[in-house]
C-alpha positions as a Markdown table, in Angstrom:
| # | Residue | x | y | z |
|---|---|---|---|---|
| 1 | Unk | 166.9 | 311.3 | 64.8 |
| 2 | Unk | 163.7 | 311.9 | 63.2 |
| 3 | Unk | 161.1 | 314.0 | 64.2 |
| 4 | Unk | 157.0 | 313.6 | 64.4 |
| 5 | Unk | 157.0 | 316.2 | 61.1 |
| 6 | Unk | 158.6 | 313.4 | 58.9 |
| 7 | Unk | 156.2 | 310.8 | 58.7 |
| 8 | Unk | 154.7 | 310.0 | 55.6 |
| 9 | Unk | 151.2 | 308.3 | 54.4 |
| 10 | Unk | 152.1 | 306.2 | 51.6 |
| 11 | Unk | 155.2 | 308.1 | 50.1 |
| 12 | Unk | 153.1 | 311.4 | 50.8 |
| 13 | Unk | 154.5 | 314.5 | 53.4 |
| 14 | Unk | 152.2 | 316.2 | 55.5 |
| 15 | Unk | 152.3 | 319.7 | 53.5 |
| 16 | Unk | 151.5 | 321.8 | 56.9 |
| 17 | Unk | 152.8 | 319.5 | 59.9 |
| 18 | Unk | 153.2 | 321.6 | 62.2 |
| 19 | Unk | 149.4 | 322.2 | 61.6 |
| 20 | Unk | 148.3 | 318.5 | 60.5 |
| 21 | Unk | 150.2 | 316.9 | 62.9 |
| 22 | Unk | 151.1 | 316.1 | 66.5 |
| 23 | Unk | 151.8 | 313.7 | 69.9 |
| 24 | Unk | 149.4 | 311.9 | 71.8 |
| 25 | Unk | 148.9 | 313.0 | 75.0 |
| 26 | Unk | 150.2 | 310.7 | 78.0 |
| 27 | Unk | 148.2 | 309.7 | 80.8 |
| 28 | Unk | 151.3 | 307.1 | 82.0 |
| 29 | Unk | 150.9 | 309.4 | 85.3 |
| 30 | Unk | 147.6 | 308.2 | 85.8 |
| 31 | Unk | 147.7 | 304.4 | 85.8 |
| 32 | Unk | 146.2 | 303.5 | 89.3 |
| 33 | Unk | 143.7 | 306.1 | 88.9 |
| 34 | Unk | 140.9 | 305.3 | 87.5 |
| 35 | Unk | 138.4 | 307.7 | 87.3 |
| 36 | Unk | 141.3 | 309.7 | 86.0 |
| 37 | Unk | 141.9 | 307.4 | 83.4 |
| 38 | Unk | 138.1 | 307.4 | 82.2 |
| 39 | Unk | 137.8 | 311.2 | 81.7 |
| 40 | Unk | 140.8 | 311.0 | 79.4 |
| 41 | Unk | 139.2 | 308.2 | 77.0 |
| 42 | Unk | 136.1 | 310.1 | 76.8 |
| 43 | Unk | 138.1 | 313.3 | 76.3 |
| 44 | Unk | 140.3 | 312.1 | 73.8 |
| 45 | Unk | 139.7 | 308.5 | 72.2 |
| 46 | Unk | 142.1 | 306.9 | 73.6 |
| 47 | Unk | 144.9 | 306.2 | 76.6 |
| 48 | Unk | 148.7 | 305.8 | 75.9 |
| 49 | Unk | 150.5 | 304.2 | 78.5 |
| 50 | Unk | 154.3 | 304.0 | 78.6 |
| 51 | Unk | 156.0 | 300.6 | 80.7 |
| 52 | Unk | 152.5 | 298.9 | 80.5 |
| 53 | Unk | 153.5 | 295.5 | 79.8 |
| 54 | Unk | 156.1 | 293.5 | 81.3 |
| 55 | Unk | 159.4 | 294.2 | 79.1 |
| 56 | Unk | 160.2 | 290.5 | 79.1 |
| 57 | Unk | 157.3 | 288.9 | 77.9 |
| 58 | Unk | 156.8 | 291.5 | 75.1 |
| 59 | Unk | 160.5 | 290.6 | 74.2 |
| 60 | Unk | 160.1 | 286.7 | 74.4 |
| 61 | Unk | 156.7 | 287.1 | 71.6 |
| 62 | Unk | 159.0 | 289.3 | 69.7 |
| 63 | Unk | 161.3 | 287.0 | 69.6 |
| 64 | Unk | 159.2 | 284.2 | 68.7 |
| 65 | Unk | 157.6 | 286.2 | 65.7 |
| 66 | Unk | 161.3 | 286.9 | 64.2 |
| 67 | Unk | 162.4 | 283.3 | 64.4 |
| 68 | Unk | 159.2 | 281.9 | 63.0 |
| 69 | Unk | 160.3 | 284.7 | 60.2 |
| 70 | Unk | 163.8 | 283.6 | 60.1 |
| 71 | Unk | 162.4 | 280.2 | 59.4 |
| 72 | Unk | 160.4 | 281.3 | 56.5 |
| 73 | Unk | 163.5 | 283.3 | 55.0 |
| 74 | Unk | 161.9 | 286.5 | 55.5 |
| 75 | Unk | 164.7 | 288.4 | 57.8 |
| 76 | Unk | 167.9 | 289.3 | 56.1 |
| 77 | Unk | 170.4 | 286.8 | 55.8 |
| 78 | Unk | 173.3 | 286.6 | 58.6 |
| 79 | Unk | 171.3 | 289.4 | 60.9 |
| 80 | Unk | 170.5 | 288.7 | 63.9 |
| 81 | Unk | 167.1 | 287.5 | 64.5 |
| 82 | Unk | 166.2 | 289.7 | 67.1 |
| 83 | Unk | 167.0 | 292.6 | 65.1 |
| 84 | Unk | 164.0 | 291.9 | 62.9 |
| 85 | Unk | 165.8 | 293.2 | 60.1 |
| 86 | Unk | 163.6 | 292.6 | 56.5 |
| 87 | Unk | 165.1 | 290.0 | 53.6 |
| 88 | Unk | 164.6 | 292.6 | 50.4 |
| 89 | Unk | 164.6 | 290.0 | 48.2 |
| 90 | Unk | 162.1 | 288.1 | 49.9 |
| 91 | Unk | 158.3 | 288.8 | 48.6 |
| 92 | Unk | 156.5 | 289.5 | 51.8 |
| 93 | Unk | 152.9 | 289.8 | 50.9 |
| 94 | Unk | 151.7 | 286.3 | 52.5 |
| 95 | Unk | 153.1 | 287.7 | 56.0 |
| 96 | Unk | 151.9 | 290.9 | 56.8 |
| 97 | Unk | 148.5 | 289.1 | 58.3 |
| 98 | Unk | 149.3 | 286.4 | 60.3 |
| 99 | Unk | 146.0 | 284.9 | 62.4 |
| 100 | Unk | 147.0 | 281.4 | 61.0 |
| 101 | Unk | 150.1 | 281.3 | 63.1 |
| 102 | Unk | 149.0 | 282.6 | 66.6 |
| 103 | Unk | 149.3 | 279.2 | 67.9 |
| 104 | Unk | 152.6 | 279.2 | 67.2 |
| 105 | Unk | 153.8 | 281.8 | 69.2 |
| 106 | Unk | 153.2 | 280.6 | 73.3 |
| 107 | Unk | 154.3 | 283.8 | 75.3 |
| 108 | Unk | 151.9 | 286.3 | 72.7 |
| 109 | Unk | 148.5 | 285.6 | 75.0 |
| 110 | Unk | 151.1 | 285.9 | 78.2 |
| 111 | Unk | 151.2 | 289.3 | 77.1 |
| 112 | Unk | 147.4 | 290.0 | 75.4 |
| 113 | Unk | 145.3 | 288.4 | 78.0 |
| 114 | Unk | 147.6 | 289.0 | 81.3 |
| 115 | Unk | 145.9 | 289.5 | 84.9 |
| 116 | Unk | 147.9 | 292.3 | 84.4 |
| 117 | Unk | 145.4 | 293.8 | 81.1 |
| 118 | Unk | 142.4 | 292.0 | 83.2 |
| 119 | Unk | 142.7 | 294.2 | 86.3 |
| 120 | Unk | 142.9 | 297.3 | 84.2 |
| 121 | Unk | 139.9 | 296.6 | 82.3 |
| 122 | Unk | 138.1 | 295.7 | 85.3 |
| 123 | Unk | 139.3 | 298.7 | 87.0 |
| 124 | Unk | 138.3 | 300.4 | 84.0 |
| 125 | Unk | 134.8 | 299.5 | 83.8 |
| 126 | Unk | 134.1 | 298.5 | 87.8 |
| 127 | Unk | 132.8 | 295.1 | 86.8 |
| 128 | Unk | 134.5 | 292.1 | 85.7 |
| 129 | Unk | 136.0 | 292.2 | 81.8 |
| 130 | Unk | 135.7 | 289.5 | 78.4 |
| 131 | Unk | 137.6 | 290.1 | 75.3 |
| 132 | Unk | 137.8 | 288.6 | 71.8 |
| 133 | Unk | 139.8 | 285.3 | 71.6 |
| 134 | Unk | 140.8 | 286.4 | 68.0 |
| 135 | Unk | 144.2 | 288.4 | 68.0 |
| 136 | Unk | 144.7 | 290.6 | 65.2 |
| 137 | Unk | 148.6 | 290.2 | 64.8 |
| 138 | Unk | 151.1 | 292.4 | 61.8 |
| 139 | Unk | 154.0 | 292.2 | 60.5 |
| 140 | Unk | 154.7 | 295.4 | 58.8 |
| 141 | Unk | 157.4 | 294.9 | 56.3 |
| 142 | Unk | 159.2 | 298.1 | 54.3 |
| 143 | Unk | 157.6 | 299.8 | 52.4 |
| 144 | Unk | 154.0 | 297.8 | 52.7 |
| 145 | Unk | 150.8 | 300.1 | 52.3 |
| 146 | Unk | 150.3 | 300.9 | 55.9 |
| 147 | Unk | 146.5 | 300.7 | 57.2 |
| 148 | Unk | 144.1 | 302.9 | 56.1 |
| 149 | Unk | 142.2 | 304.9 | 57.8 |
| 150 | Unk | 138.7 | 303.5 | 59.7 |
| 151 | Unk | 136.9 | 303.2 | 63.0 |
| 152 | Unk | 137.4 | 299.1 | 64.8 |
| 153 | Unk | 133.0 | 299.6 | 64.7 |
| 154 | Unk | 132.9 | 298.2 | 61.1 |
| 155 | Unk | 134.2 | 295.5 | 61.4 |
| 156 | Unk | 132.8 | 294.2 | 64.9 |
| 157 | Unk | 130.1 | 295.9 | 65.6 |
| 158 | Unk | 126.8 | 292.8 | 66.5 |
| 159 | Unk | 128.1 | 293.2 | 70.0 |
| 160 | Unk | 128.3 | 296.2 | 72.7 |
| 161 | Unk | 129.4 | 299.4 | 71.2 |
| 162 | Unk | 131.6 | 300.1 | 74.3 |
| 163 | Unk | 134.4 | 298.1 | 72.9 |
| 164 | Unk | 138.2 | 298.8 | 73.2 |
| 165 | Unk | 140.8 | 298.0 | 71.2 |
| 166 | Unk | 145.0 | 297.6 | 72.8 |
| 167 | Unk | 147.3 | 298.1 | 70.4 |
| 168 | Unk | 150.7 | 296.6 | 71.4 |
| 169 | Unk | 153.8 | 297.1 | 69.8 |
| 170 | Unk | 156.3 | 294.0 | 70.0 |
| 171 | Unk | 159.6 | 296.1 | 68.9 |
| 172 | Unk | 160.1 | 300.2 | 69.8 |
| 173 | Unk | 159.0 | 302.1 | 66.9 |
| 174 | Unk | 160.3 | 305.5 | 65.9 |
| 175 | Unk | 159.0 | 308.1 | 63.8 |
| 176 | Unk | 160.5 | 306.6 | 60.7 |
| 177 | Unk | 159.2 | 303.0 | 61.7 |
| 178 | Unk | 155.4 | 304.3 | 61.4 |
| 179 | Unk | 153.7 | 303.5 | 64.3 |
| 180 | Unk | 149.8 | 303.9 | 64.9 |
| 181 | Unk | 148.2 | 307.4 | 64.9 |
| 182 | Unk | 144.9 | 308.9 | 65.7 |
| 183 | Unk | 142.9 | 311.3 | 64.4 |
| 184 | Unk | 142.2 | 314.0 | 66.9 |
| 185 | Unk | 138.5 | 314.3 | 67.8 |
| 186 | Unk | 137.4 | 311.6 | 65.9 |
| 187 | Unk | 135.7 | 309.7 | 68.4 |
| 188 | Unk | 133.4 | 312.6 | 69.4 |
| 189 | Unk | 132.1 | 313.0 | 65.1 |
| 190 | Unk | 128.5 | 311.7 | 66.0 |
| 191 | Unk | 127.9 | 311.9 | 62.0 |
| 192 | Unk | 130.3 | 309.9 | 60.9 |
| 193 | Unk | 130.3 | 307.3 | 63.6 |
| 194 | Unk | 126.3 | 307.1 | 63.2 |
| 195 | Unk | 127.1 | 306.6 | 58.9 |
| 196 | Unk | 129.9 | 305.4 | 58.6 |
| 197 | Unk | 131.0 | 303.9 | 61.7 |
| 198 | Unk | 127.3 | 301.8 | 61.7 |
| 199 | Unk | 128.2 | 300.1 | 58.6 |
| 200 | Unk | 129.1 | 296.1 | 59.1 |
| 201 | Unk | 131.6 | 295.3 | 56.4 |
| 202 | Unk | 129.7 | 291.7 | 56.5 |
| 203 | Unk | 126.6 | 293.0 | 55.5 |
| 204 | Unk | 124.9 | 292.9 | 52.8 |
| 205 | Unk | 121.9 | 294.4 | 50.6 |
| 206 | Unk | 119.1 | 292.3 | 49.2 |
| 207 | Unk | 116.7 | 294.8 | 47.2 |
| 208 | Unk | 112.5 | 293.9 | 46.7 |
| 209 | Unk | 111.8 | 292.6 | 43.3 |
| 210 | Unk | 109.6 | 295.7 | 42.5 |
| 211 | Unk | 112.3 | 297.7 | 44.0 |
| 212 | Unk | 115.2 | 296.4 | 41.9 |
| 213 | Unk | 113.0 | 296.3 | 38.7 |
| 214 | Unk | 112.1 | 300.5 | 39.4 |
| 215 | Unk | 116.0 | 301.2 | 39.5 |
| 216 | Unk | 115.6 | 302.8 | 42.9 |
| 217 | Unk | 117.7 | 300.6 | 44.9 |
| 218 | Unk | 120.3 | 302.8 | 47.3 |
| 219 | Unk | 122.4 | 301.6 | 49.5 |
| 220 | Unk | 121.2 | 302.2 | 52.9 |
| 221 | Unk | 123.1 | 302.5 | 55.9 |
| 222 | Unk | 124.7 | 299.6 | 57.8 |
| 223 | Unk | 125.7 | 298.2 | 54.3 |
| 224 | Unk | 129.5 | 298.5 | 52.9 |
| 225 | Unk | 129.7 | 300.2 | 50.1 |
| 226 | Unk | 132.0 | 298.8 | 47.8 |
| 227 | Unk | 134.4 | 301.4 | 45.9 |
| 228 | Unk | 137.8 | 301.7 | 45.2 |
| 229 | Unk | 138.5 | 304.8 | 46.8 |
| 230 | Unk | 138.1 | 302.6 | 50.2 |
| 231 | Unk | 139.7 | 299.4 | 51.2 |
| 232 | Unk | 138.4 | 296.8 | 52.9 |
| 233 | Unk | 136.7 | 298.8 | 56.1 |
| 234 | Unk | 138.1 | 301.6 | 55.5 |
| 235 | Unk | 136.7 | 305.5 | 55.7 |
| 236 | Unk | 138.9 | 306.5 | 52.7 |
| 237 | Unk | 142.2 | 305.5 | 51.5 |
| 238 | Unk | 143.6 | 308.6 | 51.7 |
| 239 | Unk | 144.5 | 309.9 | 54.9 |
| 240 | Unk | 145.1 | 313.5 | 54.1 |
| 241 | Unk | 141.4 | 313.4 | 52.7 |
| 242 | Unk | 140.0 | 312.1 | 55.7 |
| 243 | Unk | 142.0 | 314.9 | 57.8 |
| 244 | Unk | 140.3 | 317.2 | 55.6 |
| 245 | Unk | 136.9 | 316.0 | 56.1 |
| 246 | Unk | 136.8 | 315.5 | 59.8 |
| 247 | Unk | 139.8 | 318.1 | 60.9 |
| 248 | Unk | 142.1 | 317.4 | 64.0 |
| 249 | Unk | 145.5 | 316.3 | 63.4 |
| 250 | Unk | 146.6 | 313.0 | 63.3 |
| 251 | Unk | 148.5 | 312.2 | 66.6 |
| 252 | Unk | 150.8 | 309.7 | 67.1 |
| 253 | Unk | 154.6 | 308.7 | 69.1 |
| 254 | Unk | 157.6 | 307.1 | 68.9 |
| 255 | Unk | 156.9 | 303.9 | 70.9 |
| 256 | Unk | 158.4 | 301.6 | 72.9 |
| 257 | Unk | 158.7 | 297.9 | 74.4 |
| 258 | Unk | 155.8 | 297.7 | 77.0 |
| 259 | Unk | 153.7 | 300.7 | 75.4 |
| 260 | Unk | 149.9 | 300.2 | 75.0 |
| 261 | Unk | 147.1 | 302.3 | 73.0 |
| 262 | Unk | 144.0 | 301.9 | 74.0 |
| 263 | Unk | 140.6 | 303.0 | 71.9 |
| 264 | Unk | 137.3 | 303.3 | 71.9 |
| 265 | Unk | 136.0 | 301.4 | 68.4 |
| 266 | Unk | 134.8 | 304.9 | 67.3 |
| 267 | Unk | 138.2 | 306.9 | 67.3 |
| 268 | Unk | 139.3 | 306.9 | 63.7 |
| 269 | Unk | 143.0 | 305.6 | 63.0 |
| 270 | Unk | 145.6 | 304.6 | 60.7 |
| 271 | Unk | 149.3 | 303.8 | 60.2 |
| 272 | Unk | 152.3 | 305.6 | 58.7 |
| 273 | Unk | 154.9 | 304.2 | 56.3 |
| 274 | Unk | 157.9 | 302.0 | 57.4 |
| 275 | Unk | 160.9 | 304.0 | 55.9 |
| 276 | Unk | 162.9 | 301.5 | 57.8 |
| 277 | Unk | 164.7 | 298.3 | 56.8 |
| 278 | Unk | 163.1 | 296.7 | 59.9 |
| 279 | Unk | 159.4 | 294.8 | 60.2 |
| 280 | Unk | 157.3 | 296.2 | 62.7 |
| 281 | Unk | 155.4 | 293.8 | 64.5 |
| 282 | Unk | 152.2 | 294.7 | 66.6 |
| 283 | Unk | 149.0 | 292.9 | 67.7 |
| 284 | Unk | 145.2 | 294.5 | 68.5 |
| 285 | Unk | 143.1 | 292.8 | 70.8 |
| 286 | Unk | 139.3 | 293.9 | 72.1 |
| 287 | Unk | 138.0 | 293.9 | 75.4 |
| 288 | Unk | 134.5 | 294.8 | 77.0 |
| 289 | Unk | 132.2 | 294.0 | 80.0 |
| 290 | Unk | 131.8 | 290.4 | 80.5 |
| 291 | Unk | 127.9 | 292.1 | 81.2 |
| 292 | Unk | 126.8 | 293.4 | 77.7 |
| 293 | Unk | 126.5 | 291.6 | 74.8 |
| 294 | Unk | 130.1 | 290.0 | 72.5 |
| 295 | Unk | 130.2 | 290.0 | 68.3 |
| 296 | Unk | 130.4 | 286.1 | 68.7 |
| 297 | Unk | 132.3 | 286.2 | 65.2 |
| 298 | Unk | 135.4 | 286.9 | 67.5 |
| 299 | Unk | 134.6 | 284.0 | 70.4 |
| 300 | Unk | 135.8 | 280.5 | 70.6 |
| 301 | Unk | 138.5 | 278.3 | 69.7 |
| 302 | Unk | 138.4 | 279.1 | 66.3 |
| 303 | Unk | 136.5 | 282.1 | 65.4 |
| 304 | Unk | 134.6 | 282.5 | 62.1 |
| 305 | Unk | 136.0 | 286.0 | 61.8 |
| 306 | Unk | 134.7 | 287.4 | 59.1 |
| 307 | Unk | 133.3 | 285.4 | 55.4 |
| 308 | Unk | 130.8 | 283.4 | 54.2 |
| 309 | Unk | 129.9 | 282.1 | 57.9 |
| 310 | Unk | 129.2 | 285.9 | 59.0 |
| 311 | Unk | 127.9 | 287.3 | 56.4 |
| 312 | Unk | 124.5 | 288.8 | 56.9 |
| 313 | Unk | 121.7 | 289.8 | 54.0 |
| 314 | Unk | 119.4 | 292.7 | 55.4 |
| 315 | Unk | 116.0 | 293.3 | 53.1 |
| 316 | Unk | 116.8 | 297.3 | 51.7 |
C-alpha cells in the first residue's frame, strides 16, 4: 500500500510532501445537513462525500465503459473486463476523451442526473436545480499526461458563476491510480479568479486598426492567452509552479465506488499520474439554480461545446 506522499505530477515527486501535500477533509457525516454542508463549500472549495452514489449503478456504467473498451481492443487481452486492465500495446490517445460515445453507455445518466444528485442540489441551494446536458467523461490510461491544473470558470463561464462541478469516479482509485486533487485555498484567491479564472478560452481579441498599426495591442482580460507553458485552459502546466504561486497544498484521497467531489468552478484542480496498469474512468458534470442564468454551449441534445459555433471576438 501506497501512501498520499507518493503521488507524482507527470513523473515528478513532491520534494516536501509532508509540507505540499495532504487529504481532503470529509464532510460524509454531514449529508442530510444542509446548512452544514454549505459552510464547508465556502470554507474549503469543495465537499467529498463517501457511499454517495448507488454502488450498483456506478458499477453497471463501469462496466459498460470497459466492454465498449474491450470492443475497441483497448483492455489487455484475456483479462477480465471488469478489471479494466490497459492493452500496452494498444495506442490509446483517441480514448482518453470520450463525449462521442455517451450515448452508448445507458446506466451513466442513471448515475449523473439521479433524483438522488437532484435532491442534494436542491437541498443545496433551497430552490429547484438544472445542470449541463454535456458529460465530460475520461478514461485515464497509464501513463497519460494527467490534467493540468485550472479553475472549471474558463471554460464555462457565459452563465452563473455559482456553478458546481461532481466529479465521479467509476472504479476505486488509490494513491498510485491518481485521482483528482485540489489545491487548498484556491477558491478563496480573488486575484487569480478575477484574471485568470475570468478568461473564456472561446474568446477572442480583435484589435482597432490604429491600434494594431501603433503595436500597442495587449491582451486584455477575458481573452486566452495562447502559450505553451499552458494547455488548453489551463493556469500552468506545471503543478508544482502553481503550488508555488498560490500556496496550499494540493489535497486529494484514495477513492472509492460511490464517492463524489463536488466544486465550486473557482477552486483550482488537477490530476496525478496513473502508475498503475489499470484505466481510470471518471465523468464531471455541472449543476446550478434552474433560477440564474446557463452557458447555453452545454444545453440541448447536442451541445456546441466549445469551437467555431462558440467562439466569441470581443473589440480590445
Amino acid at each position: 500500500m501506497e501512501s498520499i506522499e507518493s503521488i507524482r505530477y507527470r513523473q515528478r515527486n513532491f520534494n516536501q510532501p509532508s509540507q505540499q501535500v495532504g487529504e481532503l477533509e470529509d464532510g460524509t457525516s454531514f449529508l442530510n445537513n444542509p446548512k452544514k454542508l454549505n459552510e464547508l463549500l465556502a470554507k474549503n472549495g469543495y465537499l467529498l462525500l463517501r457511499n454517495f452514489h448507488k454502488r450498483d449503478d456506478v458499477i453497471a456504467t463501469r462496466n459498460e465503459v470497459y466492454q465498449f473498451l474491450a470492443k475497441e481492443s483497448c483492455l489487455a487481452p484475456g483479462s477480465k473486463i471488469e478489471d479494466g486492465i490497459a492493452n500496452p500495446d494498444k495506442d490509446h490517445s483517441h480514448y482518453g476523451f470520450l463525449p462521442s460515445n455517451l450515448y452508448r453507455f445507458k446506466n451513466l445518466r442513471n448515475v449523473v442526473f439521479s433524483k438522488l444528485v437532484q435532491n442534494f442540489w436542491e437541498s443545496l441551494f433551497g430552490e429547484p436545480s438544472a445542470h449541463f446536458d454535456f458529460i465530460w467523461f475520461r478514461a485515464v490510461n497509464p501513463g497519460d499526461i494527467p490534467t493540468t491544473p485550472h479553475m472549471d470558470s474558463v471554460y464555462m463561464n457565459r452563465g452563473t458563476q455559482r456553478l458546481f462541478t461532481m466529479w465521479t469516479p467509476y472504479c476505486d482509485i488509490p494513491y498510485d491510480m491518481g485521482g483528482l486533487g485540489i489545491l487548498e485555498n484556491s477558491h478563496l484567491n480573488k486575484k487569480i479568479i478575477e484574471t485568470y479564472g475570468s478568461w473564456d478560452v472561446d474568446a477572442s481579441c480583435t484589435a482597432p486598426p490604429k491600434v494594431a498599426r501603433e503595436g500597442t495591442y495587449k491582451i486584455p482580460p477575458k481573452v486566452w492567452p495562447v502559450s505553451e507553458e499552458r494547455a488548453y485552459g489551463a493556469y500552468h502546466n506545471d503543478l508544482f509552479k502553481v503550488q508555488k504561486d498560490m500556496s496550499g497544498r494540493w489535497l486529494t484521497t484514495e477513492y472509492n465506488i460511490g464517492d463524489v467531489l463536488f466544486f465550486s468552478i473557482s477552486t483550482m484542480h488537477a490530476a496525478f499520474d496513473n502508475r498503475t496498469n489499470l484505466i481510470r474512468l471518471s465523468s464531471d458534470t455541472r449543476y446550478q439554480r434552474k433560477s440564474e442564468s446557463i452557458d447555453k454551449r452545454w444545453i440541448g441534445e447536442n451541445p456546441i461545446g466549445h469551437g467555431e459555433k462558440s467562439h466569441k471576438k470581443l473589440i480590445c
